[in-house]
Structure formats: C-alpha cells, structure tokens
One Martini backbone bead per residue (centre of mass of N, CA, C, O) as a GRO file, in nm:
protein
  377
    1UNK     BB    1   0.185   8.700  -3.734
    2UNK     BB    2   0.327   8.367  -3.664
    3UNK     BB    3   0.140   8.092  -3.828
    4UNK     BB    4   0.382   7.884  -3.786
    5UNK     BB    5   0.409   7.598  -3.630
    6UNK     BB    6   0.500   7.414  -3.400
    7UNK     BB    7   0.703   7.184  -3.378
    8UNK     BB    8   0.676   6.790  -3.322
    9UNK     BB    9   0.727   6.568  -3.146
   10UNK     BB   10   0.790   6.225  -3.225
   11UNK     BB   11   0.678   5.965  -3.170
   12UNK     BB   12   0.919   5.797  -3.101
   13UNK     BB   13   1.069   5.976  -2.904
   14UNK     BB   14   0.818   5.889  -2.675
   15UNK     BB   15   0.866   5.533  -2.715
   16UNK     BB   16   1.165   5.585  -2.604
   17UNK     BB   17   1.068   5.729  -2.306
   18UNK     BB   18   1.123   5.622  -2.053
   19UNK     BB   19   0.882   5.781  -1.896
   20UNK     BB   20   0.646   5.709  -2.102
   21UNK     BB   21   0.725   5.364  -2.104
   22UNK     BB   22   0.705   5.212  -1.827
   23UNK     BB   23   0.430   5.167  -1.748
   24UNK     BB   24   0.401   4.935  -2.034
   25UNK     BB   25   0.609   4.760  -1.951
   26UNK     BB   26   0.494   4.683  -1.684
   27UNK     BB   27   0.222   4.586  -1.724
   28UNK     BB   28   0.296   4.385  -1.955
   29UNK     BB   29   0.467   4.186  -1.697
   30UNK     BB   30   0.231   4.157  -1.549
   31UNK     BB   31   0.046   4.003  -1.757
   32UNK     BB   32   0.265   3.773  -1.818
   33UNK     BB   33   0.227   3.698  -1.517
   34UNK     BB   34   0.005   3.620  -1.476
   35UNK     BB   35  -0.077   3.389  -1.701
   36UNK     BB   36   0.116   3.229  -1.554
   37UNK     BB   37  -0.033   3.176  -1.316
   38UNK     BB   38  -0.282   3.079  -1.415
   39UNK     BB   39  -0.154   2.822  -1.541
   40UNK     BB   40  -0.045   2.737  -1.281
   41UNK     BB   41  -0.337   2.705  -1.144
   42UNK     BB   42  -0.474   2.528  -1.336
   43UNK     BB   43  -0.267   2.283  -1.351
   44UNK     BB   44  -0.311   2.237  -1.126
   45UNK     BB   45  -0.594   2.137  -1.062
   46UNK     BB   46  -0.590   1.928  -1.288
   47UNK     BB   47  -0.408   1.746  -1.106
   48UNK     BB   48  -0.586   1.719  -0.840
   49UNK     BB   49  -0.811   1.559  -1.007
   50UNK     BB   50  -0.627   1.355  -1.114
   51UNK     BB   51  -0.536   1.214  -0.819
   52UNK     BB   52  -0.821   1.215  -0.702
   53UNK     BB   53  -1.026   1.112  -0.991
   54UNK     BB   54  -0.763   0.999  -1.283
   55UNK     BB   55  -0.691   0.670  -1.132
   56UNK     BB   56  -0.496   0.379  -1.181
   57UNK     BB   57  -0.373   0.083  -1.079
   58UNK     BB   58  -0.088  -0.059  -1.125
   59UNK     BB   59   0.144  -0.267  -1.253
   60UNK     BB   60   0.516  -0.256  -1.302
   61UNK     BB   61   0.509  -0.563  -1.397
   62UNK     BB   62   0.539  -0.834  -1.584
   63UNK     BB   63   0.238  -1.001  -1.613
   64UNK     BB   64   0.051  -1.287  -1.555
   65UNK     BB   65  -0.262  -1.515  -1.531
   66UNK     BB   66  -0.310  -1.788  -1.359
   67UNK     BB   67  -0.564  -1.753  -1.150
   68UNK     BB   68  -0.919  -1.691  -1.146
   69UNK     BB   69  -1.078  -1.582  -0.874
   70UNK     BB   70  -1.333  -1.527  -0.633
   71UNK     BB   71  -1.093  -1.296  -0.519
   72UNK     BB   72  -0.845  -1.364  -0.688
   73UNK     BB   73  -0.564  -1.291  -0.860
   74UNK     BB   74  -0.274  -1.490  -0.962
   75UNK     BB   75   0.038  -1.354  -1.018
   76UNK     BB   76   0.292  -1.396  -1.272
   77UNK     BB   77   0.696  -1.278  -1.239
   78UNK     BB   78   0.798  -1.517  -1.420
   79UNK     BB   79   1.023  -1.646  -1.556
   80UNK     BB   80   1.102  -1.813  -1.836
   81UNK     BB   81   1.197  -2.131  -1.697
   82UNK     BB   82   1.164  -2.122  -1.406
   83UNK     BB   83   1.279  -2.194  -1.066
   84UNK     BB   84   1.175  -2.356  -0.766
   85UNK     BB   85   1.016  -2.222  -0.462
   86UNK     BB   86   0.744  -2.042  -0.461
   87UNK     BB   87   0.655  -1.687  -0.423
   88UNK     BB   88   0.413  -1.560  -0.209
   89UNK     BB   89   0.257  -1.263  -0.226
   90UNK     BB   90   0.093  -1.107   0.035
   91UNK     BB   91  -0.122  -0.888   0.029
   92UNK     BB   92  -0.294  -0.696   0.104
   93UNK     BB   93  -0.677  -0.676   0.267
   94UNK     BB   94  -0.686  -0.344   0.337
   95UNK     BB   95  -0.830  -0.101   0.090
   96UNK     BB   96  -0.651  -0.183  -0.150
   97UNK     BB   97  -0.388  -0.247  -0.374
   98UNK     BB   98  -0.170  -0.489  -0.469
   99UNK     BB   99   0.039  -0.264  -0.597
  100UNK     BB  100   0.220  -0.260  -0.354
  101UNK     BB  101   0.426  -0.494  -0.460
  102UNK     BB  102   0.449  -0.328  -0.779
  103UNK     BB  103   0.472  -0.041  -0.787
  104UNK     BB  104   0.748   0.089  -0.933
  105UNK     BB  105   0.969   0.166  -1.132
  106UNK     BB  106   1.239   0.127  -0.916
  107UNK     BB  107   0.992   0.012  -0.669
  108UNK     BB  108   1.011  -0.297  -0.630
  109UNK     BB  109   0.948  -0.579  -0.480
  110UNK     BB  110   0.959  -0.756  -0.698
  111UNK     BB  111   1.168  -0.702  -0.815
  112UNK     BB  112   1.367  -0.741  -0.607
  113UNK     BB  113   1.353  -1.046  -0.588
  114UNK     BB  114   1.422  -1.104  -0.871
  115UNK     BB  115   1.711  -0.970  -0.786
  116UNK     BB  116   1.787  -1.180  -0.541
  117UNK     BB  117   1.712  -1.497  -0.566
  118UNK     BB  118   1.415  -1.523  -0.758
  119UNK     BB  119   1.216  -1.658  -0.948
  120UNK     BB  120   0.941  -1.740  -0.864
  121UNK     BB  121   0.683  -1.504  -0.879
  122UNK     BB  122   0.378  -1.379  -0.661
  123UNK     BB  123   0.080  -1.241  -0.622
  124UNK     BB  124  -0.202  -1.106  -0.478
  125UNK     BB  125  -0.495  -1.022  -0.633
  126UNK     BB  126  -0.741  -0.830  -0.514
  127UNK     BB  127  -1.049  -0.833  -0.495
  128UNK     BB  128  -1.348  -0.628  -0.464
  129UNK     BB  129  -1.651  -0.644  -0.346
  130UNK     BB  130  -1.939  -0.762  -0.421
  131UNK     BB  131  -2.245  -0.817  -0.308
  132UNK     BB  132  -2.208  -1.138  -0.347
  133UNK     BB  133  -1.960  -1.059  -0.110
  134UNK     BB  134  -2.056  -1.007   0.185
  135UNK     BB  135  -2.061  -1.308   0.315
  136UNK     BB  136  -1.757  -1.373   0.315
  137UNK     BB  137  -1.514  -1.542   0.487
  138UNK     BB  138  -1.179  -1.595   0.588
  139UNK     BB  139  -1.215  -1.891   0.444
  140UNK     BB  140  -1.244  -1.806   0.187
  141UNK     BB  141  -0.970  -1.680   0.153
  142UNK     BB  142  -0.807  -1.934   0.231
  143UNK     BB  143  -0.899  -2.103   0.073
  144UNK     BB  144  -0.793  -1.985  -0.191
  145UNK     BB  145  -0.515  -1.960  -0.130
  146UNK     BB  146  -0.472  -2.290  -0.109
  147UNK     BB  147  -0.526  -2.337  -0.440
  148UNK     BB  148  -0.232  -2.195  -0.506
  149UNK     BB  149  -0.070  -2.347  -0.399
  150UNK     BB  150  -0.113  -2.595  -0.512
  151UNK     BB  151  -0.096  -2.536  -0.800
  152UNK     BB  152   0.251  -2.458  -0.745
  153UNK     BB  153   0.315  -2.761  -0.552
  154UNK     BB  154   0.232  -2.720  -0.213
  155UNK     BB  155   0.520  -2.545  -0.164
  156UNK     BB  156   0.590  -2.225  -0.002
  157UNK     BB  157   0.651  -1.894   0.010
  158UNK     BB  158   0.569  -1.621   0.248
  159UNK     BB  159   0.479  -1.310   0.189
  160UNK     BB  160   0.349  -1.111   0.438
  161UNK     BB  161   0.145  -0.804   0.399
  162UNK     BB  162   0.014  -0.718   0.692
  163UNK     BB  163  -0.241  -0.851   0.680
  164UNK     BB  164  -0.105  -1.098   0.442
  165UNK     BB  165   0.036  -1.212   0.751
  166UNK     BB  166  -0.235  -1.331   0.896
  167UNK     BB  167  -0.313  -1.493   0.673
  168UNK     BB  168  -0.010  -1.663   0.631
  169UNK     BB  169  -0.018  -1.749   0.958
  170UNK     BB  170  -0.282  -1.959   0.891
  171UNK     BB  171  -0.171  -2.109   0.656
  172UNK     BB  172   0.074  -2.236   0.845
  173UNK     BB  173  -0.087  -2.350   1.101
  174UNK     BB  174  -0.292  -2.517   0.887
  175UNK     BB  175  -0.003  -2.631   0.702
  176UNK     BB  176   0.285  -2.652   0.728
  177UNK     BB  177   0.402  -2.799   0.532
  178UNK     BB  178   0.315  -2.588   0.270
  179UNK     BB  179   0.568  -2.387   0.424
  180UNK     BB  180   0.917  -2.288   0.358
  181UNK     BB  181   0.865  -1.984   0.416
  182UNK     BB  182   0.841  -1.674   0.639
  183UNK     BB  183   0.693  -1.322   0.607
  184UNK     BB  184   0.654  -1.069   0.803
  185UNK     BB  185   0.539  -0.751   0.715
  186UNK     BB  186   0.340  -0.548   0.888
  187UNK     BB  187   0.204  -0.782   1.129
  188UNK     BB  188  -0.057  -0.863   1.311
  189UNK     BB  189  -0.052  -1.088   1.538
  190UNK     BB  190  -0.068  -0.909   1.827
  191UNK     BB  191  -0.286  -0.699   1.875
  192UNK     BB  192  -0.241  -0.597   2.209
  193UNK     BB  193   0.003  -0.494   2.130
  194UNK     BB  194   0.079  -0.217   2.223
  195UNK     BB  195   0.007   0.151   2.130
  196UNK     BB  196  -0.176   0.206   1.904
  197UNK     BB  197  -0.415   0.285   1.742
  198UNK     BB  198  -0.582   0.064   1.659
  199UNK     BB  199  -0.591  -0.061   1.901
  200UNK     BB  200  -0.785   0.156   2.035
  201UNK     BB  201  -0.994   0.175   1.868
  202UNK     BB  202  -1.078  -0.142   1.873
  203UNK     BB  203  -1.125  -0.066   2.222
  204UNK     BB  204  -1.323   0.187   2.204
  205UNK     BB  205  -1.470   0.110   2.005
  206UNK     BB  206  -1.811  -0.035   1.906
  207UNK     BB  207  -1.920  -0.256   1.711
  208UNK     BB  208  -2.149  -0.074   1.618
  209UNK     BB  209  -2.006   0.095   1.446
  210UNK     BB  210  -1.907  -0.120   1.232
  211UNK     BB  211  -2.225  -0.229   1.157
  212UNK     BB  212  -2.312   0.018   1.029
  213UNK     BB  213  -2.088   0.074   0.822
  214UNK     BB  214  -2.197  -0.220   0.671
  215UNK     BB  215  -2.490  -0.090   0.633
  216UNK     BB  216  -2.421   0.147   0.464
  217UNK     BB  217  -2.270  -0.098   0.223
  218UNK     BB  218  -2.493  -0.316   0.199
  219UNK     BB  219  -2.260  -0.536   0.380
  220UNK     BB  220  -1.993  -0.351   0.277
  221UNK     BB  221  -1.671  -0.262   0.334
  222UNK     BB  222  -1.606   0.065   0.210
  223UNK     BB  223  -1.342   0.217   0.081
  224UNK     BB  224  -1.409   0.506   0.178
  225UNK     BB  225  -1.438   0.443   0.473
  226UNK     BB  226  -1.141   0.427   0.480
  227UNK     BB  227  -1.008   0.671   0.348
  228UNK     BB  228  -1.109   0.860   0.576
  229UNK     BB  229  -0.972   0.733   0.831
  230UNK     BB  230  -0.690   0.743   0.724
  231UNK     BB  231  -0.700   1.070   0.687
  232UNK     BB  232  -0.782   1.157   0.981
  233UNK     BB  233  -0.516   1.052   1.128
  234UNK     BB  234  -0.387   1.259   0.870
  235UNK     BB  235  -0.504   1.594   0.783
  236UNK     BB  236  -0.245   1.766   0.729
  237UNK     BB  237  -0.172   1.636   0.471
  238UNK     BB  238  -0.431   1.554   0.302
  239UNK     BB  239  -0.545   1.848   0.316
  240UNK     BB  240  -0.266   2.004   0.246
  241UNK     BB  241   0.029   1.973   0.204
  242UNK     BB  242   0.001   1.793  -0.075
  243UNK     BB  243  -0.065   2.053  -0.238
  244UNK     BB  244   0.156   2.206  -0.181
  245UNK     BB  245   0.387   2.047  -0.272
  246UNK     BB  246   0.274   2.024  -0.542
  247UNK     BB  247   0.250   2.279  -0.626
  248UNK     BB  248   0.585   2.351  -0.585
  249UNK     BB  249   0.588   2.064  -0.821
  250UNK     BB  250   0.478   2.138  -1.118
  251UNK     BB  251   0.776   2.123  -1.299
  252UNK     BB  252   0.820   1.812  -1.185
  253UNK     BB  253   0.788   1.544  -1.298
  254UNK     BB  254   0.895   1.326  -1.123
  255UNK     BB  255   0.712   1.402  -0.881
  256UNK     BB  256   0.467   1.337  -1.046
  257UNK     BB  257   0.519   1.079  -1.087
  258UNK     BB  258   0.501   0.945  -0.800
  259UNK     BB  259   0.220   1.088  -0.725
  260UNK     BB  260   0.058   0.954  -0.903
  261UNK     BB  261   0.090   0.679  -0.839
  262UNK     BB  262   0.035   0.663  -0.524
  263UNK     BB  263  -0.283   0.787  -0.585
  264UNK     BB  264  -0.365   0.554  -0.775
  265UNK     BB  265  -0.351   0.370  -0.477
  266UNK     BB  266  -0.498   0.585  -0.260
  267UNK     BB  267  -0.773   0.675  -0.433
  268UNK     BB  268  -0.805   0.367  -0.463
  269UNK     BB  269  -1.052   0.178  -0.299
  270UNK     BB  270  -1.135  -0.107  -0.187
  271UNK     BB  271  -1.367  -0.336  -0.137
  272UNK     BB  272  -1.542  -0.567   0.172
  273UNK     BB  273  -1.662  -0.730   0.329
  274UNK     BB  274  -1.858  -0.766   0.596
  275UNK     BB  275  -1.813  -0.998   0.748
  276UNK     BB  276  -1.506  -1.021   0.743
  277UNK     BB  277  -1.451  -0.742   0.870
  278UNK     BB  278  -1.609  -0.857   1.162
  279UNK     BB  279  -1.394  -1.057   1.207
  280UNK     BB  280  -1.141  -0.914   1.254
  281UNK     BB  281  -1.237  -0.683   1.448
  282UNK     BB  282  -1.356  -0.927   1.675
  283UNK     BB  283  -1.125  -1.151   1.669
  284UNK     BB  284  -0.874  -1.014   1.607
  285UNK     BB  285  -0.871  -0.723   1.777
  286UNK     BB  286  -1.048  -0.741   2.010
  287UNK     BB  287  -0.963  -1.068   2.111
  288UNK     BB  288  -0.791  -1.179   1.993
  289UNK     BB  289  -0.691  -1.507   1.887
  290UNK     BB  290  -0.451  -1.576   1.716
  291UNK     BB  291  -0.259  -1.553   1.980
  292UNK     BB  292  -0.471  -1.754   2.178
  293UNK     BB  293  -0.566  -2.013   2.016
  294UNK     BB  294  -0.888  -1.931   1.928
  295UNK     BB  295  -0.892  -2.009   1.568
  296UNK     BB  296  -1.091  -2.049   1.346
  297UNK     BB  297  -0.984  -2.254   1.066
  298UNK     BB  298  -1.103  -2.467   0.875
  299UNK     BB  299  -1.226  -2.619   1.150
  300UNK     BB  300  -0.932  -2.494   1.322
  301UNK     BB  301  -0.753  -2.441   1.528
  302UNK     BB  302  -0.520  -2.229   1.591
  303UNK     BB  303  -0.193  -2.256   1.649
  304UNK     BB  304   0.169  -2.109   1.631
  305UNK     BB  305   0.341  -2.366   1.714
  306UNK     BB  306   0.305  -2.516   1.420
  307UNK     BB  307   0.530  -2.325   1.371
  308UNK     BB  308   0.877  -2.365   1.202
  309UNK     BB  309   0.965  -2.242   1.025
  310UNK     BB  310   1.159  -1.977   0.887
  311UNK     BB  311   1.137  -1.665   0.990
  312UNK     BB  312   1.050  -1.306   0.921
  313UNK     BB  313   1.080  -0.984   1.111
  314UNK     BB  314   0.908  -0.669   0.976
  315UNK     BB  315   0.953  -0.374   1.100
  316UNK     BB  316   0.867  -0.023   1.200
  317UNK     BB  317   0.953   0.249   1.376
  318UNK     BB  318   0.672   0.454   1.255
  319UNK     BB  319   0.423   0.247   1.289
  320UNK     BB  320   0.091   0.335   1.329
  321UNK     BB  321  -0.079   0.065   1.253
  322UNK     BB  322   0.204  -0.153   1.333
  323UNK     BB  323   0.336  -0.223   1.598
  324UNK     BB  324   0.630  -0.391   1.687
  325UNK     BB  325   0.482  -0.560   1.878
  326UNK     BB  326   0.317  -0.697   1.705
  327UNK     BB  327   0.530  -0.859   1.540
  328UNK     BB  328   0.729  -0.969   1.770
  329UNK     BB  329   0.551  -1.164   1.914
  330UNK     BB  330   0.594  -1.407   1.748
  331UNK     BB  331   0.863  -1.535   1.881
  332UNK     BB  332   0.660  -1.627   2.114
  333UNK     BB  333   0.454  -1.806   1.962
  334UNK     BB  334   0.638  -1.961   1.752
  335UNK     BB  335   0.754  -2.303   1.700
  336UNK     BB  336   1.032  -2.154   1.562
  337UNK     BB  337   1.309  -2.128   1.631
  338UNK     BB  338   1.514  -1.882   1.728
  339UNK     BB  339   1.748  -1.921   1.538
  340UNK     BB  340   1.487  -1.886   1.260
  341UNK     BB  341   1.470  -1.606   1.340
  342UNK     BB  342   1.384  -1.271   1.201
  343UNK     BB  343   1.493  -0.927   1.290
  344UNK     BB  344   1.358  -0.617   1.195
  345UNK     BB  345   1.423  -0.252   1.207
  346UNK     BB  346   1.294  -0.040   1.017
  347UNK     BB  347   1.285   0.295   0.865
  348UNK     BB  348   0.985   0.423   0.923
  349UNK     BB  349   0.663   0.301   0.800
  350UNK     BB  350   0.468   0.132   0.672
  351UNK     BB  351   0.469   0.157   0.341
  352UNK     BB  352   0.768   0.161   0.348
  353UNK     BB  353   0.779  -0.176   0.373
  354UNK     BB  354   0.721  -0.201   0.092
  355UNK     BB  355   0.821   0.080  -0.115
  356UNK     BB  356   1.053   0.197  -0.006
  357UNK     BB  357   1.363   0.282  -0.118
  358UNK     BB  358   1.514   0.177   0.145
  359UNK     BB  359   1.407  -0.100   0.209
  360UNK     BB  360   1.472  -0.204  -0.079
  361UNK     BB  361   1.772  -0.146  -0.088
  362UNK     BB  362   1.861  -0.273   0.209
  363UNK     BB  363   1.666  -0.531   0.294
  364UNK     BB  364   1.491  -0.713   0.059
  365UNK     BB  365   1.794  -0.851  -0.057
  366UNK     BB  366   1.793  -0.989   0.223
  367UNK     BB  367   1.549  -1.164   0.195
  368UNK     BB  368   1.554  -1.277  -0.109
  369UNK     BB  369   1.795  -1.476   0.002
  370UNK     BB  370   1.706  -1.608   0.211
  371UNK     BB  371   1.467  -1.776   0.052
  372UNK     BB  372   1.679  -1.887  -0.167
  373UNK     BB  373   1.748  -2.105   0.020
  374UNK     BB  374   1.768  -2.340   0.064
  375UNK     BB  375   1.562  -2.626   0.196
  376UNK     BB  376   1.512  -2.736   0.445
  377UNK     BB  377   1.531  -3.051   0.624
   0.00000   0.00000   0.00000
C-alpha cells in the first residue's frame, strides 16, 4: 500500500479562492461599515448635546460696553472717530438674547447697518432678570432706555425690534423731541389686529394662567417656560424635523456652524420680571392700550399721535409671532405725516425680520441709509 500523503492545497491557494475568500471580506466591509455608523450615531448625539446644552450666545462684531445699567448694557459698535446721530437698536426683551441684533458674521443687522451709512451704532443688550427684579415694571426699562438716549447726546434713531419696537414707541410718544427716525420691525403696536396665535392666546388663556407661571418662577417670568411654549407652536420641527436634518448634515461644517450660532441663541432663553411681564400680557396684549392711548408710561398717558418723526415699519409676510396687521395699524396710529411713513412687507416669518440673510441683504441696507438722511427740519 502506498503511505505516502496525498499533497495538500497551499493555505495561499485558499486565501486567494474568491469562493473561500468572499464571506471574510464582506465581514470585514459590515464591520468597517457598521464602525463608520456608530461614528457618525456618536458624533450626531454629542452635537444634538451640544446645541440643545453646550452653548452660549454672543455678539459677533466687536463692541465695547457703553454703559452697564440694570436692566441692559449698552453695546456700541461704533468705530473710532464715528459721527452723526446714534442709532439705537432695541432688541427684543421677550425670553431671547439681544445677539439676535448681531447673529452671525456675514449675517449681521448691525453689521448691515454700518455698511450702508450708519457710523455709531449701539444695541440694548438686556440682561436676563434676578429674584431682585421681580417687581421692576414697564418704566424701569423705560427709565432705563431713556438714561442711553440722554448719555449719547439726547436725540437718536430708534430701530425697535419685535418687544423692542413697542418699547421704542413709548418713548417716542413720551419724548418725541428725543427721536429723529424710527423703524419698527415686527413690532406688535395694535395687539389686536389680525388674527395671529398670540392674538388668540393672550384673549383666549385667562389672566390666571399666565400668573400662575410667574408664581411657579419664583416672581419671574423664567425663560424655559417661554421656549417651551415657543416649541409647542412648531412641535414637528423642534422636536423631529430640526434633529433629522441635523443627522443628514453632519458632515458639512457650514450647517453645523450656522446651526450652532441660531441653537446658542435659541436654547439659551433669559428671565423677565414677572411683574414687567403681567403688565405687558394684560395691559398691552390683553387690553391694547398702547394703540387706545391709555397707557400710562413714566406718569403720562401715551398718545401716538404725538409722534411725528418719519418712521419705517417693516413686517413679515409669514410671521405668525406679529402679524402685518399688527405692525401696519402704525400708520394710523401715528401722528408722523403718511407720506413719511414707509410700509415694507418681506417675505419670511418673524426671526428673519432680524437676521435672515434675504432681508439683510434685499430691505435693511435700504433702511440702513434711510436712517442716515440728513435729519428732518
């Protein structure tokens, strides 16, 4: 019999036979595959962490603090040697950060502003409330306001954004020697104009809910309980949408940089007095007063016909926060002469009012040198 060994395939043979060789290197392919996802599962989960609790607002033009009072810093982004006559921007103060005035660079109202024929430019930085301003009411920021014209030579343009826009027209109707020109821009003067939500809310919710919310904030209006119910407006965005297309762009810096600036200014809301607060919800939106000329702002009843100054008034075609109906009852409102009134209807909603790169780029270099007309006589 013939013991010797059949010769026997080489392992090489073997490693190299598509048919033996295929299954190990699909593995392989699964497994650096399945790696790359868990990578890109992680990596979404630390930014979705990231935006929703690892960030914080800020300016993006350099600016000095002005003045730092309390309620607000004044920010001026004014270069050296500027002149001419300041321009306040009044932010909002309704649960956000005033850096909605200076998003992002490339993307900046007050940058726009200084590029088309404003040279002092400042911002109401308002500051979030502390248990110690519980009780500060409508004219403490009013005060307050007014403490900045003086300080800047006593007579500016005023540009009220949203809130800022009803504060803006308080003190113009109780000082109007004070203002040479005034932009209102999503800025609710007739609260009950149009049929907007807030409308609804504020007329439909009874005094006692929004009381409520200000006893469980300690005397505050705190600012979680503002971003929740902005949530619940857009419920499929904020709570799906917003995460989904976060995923699909994980890999683009640009989205990433852009959406973090807008979540460090959306996810981080400031406290209000809560005093401020019920005065605003039941004086101003419940009652109107303000547009019936029976609030009493600094000891006088404000009339709106004592402004007279030439004013801009700017509205979203789909802002569902102000609605166009709000903004434009201005015009008869307002003792300012209709043919010095300018009506502006951009598309977009609320916040693109403020920073969207279409309006930025399309209406306010045209507001922007508006503002720098010589000064009426």
């Amino acid at each position: 019999m013939n013991t010797a060994t059949k010769p026997q395939p080489r392992l090489a043979e073997h490693e190299n036979s598509v048919p033996f060789f295929w299954p190990f290197t699909a593995a392989a392919k699964m497994v650096e595959a399945g790696e790359e996802i868990v990578a890109r599962n992680l990596n979404f989960a630390l930014e979705a962490e990231k935006i929703d609790f690892g960030l914080h607002p800020d300016f993006a033009t350099a600016n000095t603090v002005r003045l730092d009072l309390h309620t607000l810093r004044l920010r001026d982004f004014s270069a050296a040697g500027a002149s001419g006559i300041p321009t306040i921007v009044d932010a909002p103060f309704a649960g956000h950060s005033s850096t909605i005035a200076d998003y992002h660079k490339g993307q900046s109202l007050v940058e726009t502003l200084l590029a088309n024929g404003l040279q002092r430019v400042f911002v109401t930085d308002w500051k979030s409330a502390t248990p110690e301003m519980k009780d500060y009411d409508i004219d403490h920021y009013l005060a307050e306001l007014l403490v900045c014209i003086e300080d800047l030579g006593g007579r500016v343009n005023l540009v009220g954004l949203c809130q800022g826009g009803w504060m803006s027209t308080m003190i113009a109707a109780r000082f109007p020697d004070k203002v040479n020109r005034l932009v209102l821009a999503g800025s609710p003067i007739d609260t009950d104009a149009g049929h907007g939500p807030i409308r609804e809310l504020a007329h439909t919710l009874p005094a006692s809910f929004y009381e409520e919310l200000v006893e469980m904030g300690g005397g505050l209006m705190e600012g979680r309980f503002m971003l929740q119910g902005w949530k619940n407006m857009h419920p499929d965005v904020q709570y799906m949408q917003k995460y989904l297309e976060l995923y699909e762009h994980m890999n683009d810096p640009d989205y990433l940089s852009k959406t973090e600036t807008f979540e460090a200014w959306y996810e981080n809301p400031i406290d209000l007095p809560g005093r401020w607060y019920l005065q605003a919800i039941n004086q101003l939106f419940k009652e109107n007063r303000l547009a019936r000329g029976e609030f009493v702002g600094l000891g006088k009843k404000l009339d709106l016909a004592d402004i007279t100054c030439p004013t801009y008034l700017l509205a979203g075609a789909s802002d569902d926060i102000t609605t166009r109906e709000q903004v434009f009852a201005a015009r008869d409102l307002l003792g300012t002469p209709k043919t010095q009134i300018v009506s502006t209807l951009c598309p977009g909603g609320h916040i693109g009012l403020f920073m969207g790169s279409r309006t930025l780029k399309e209406t306010w270099p045209g507001i922007g040198r508006w503002l720098a007309d010589d000064p009426p006589a």
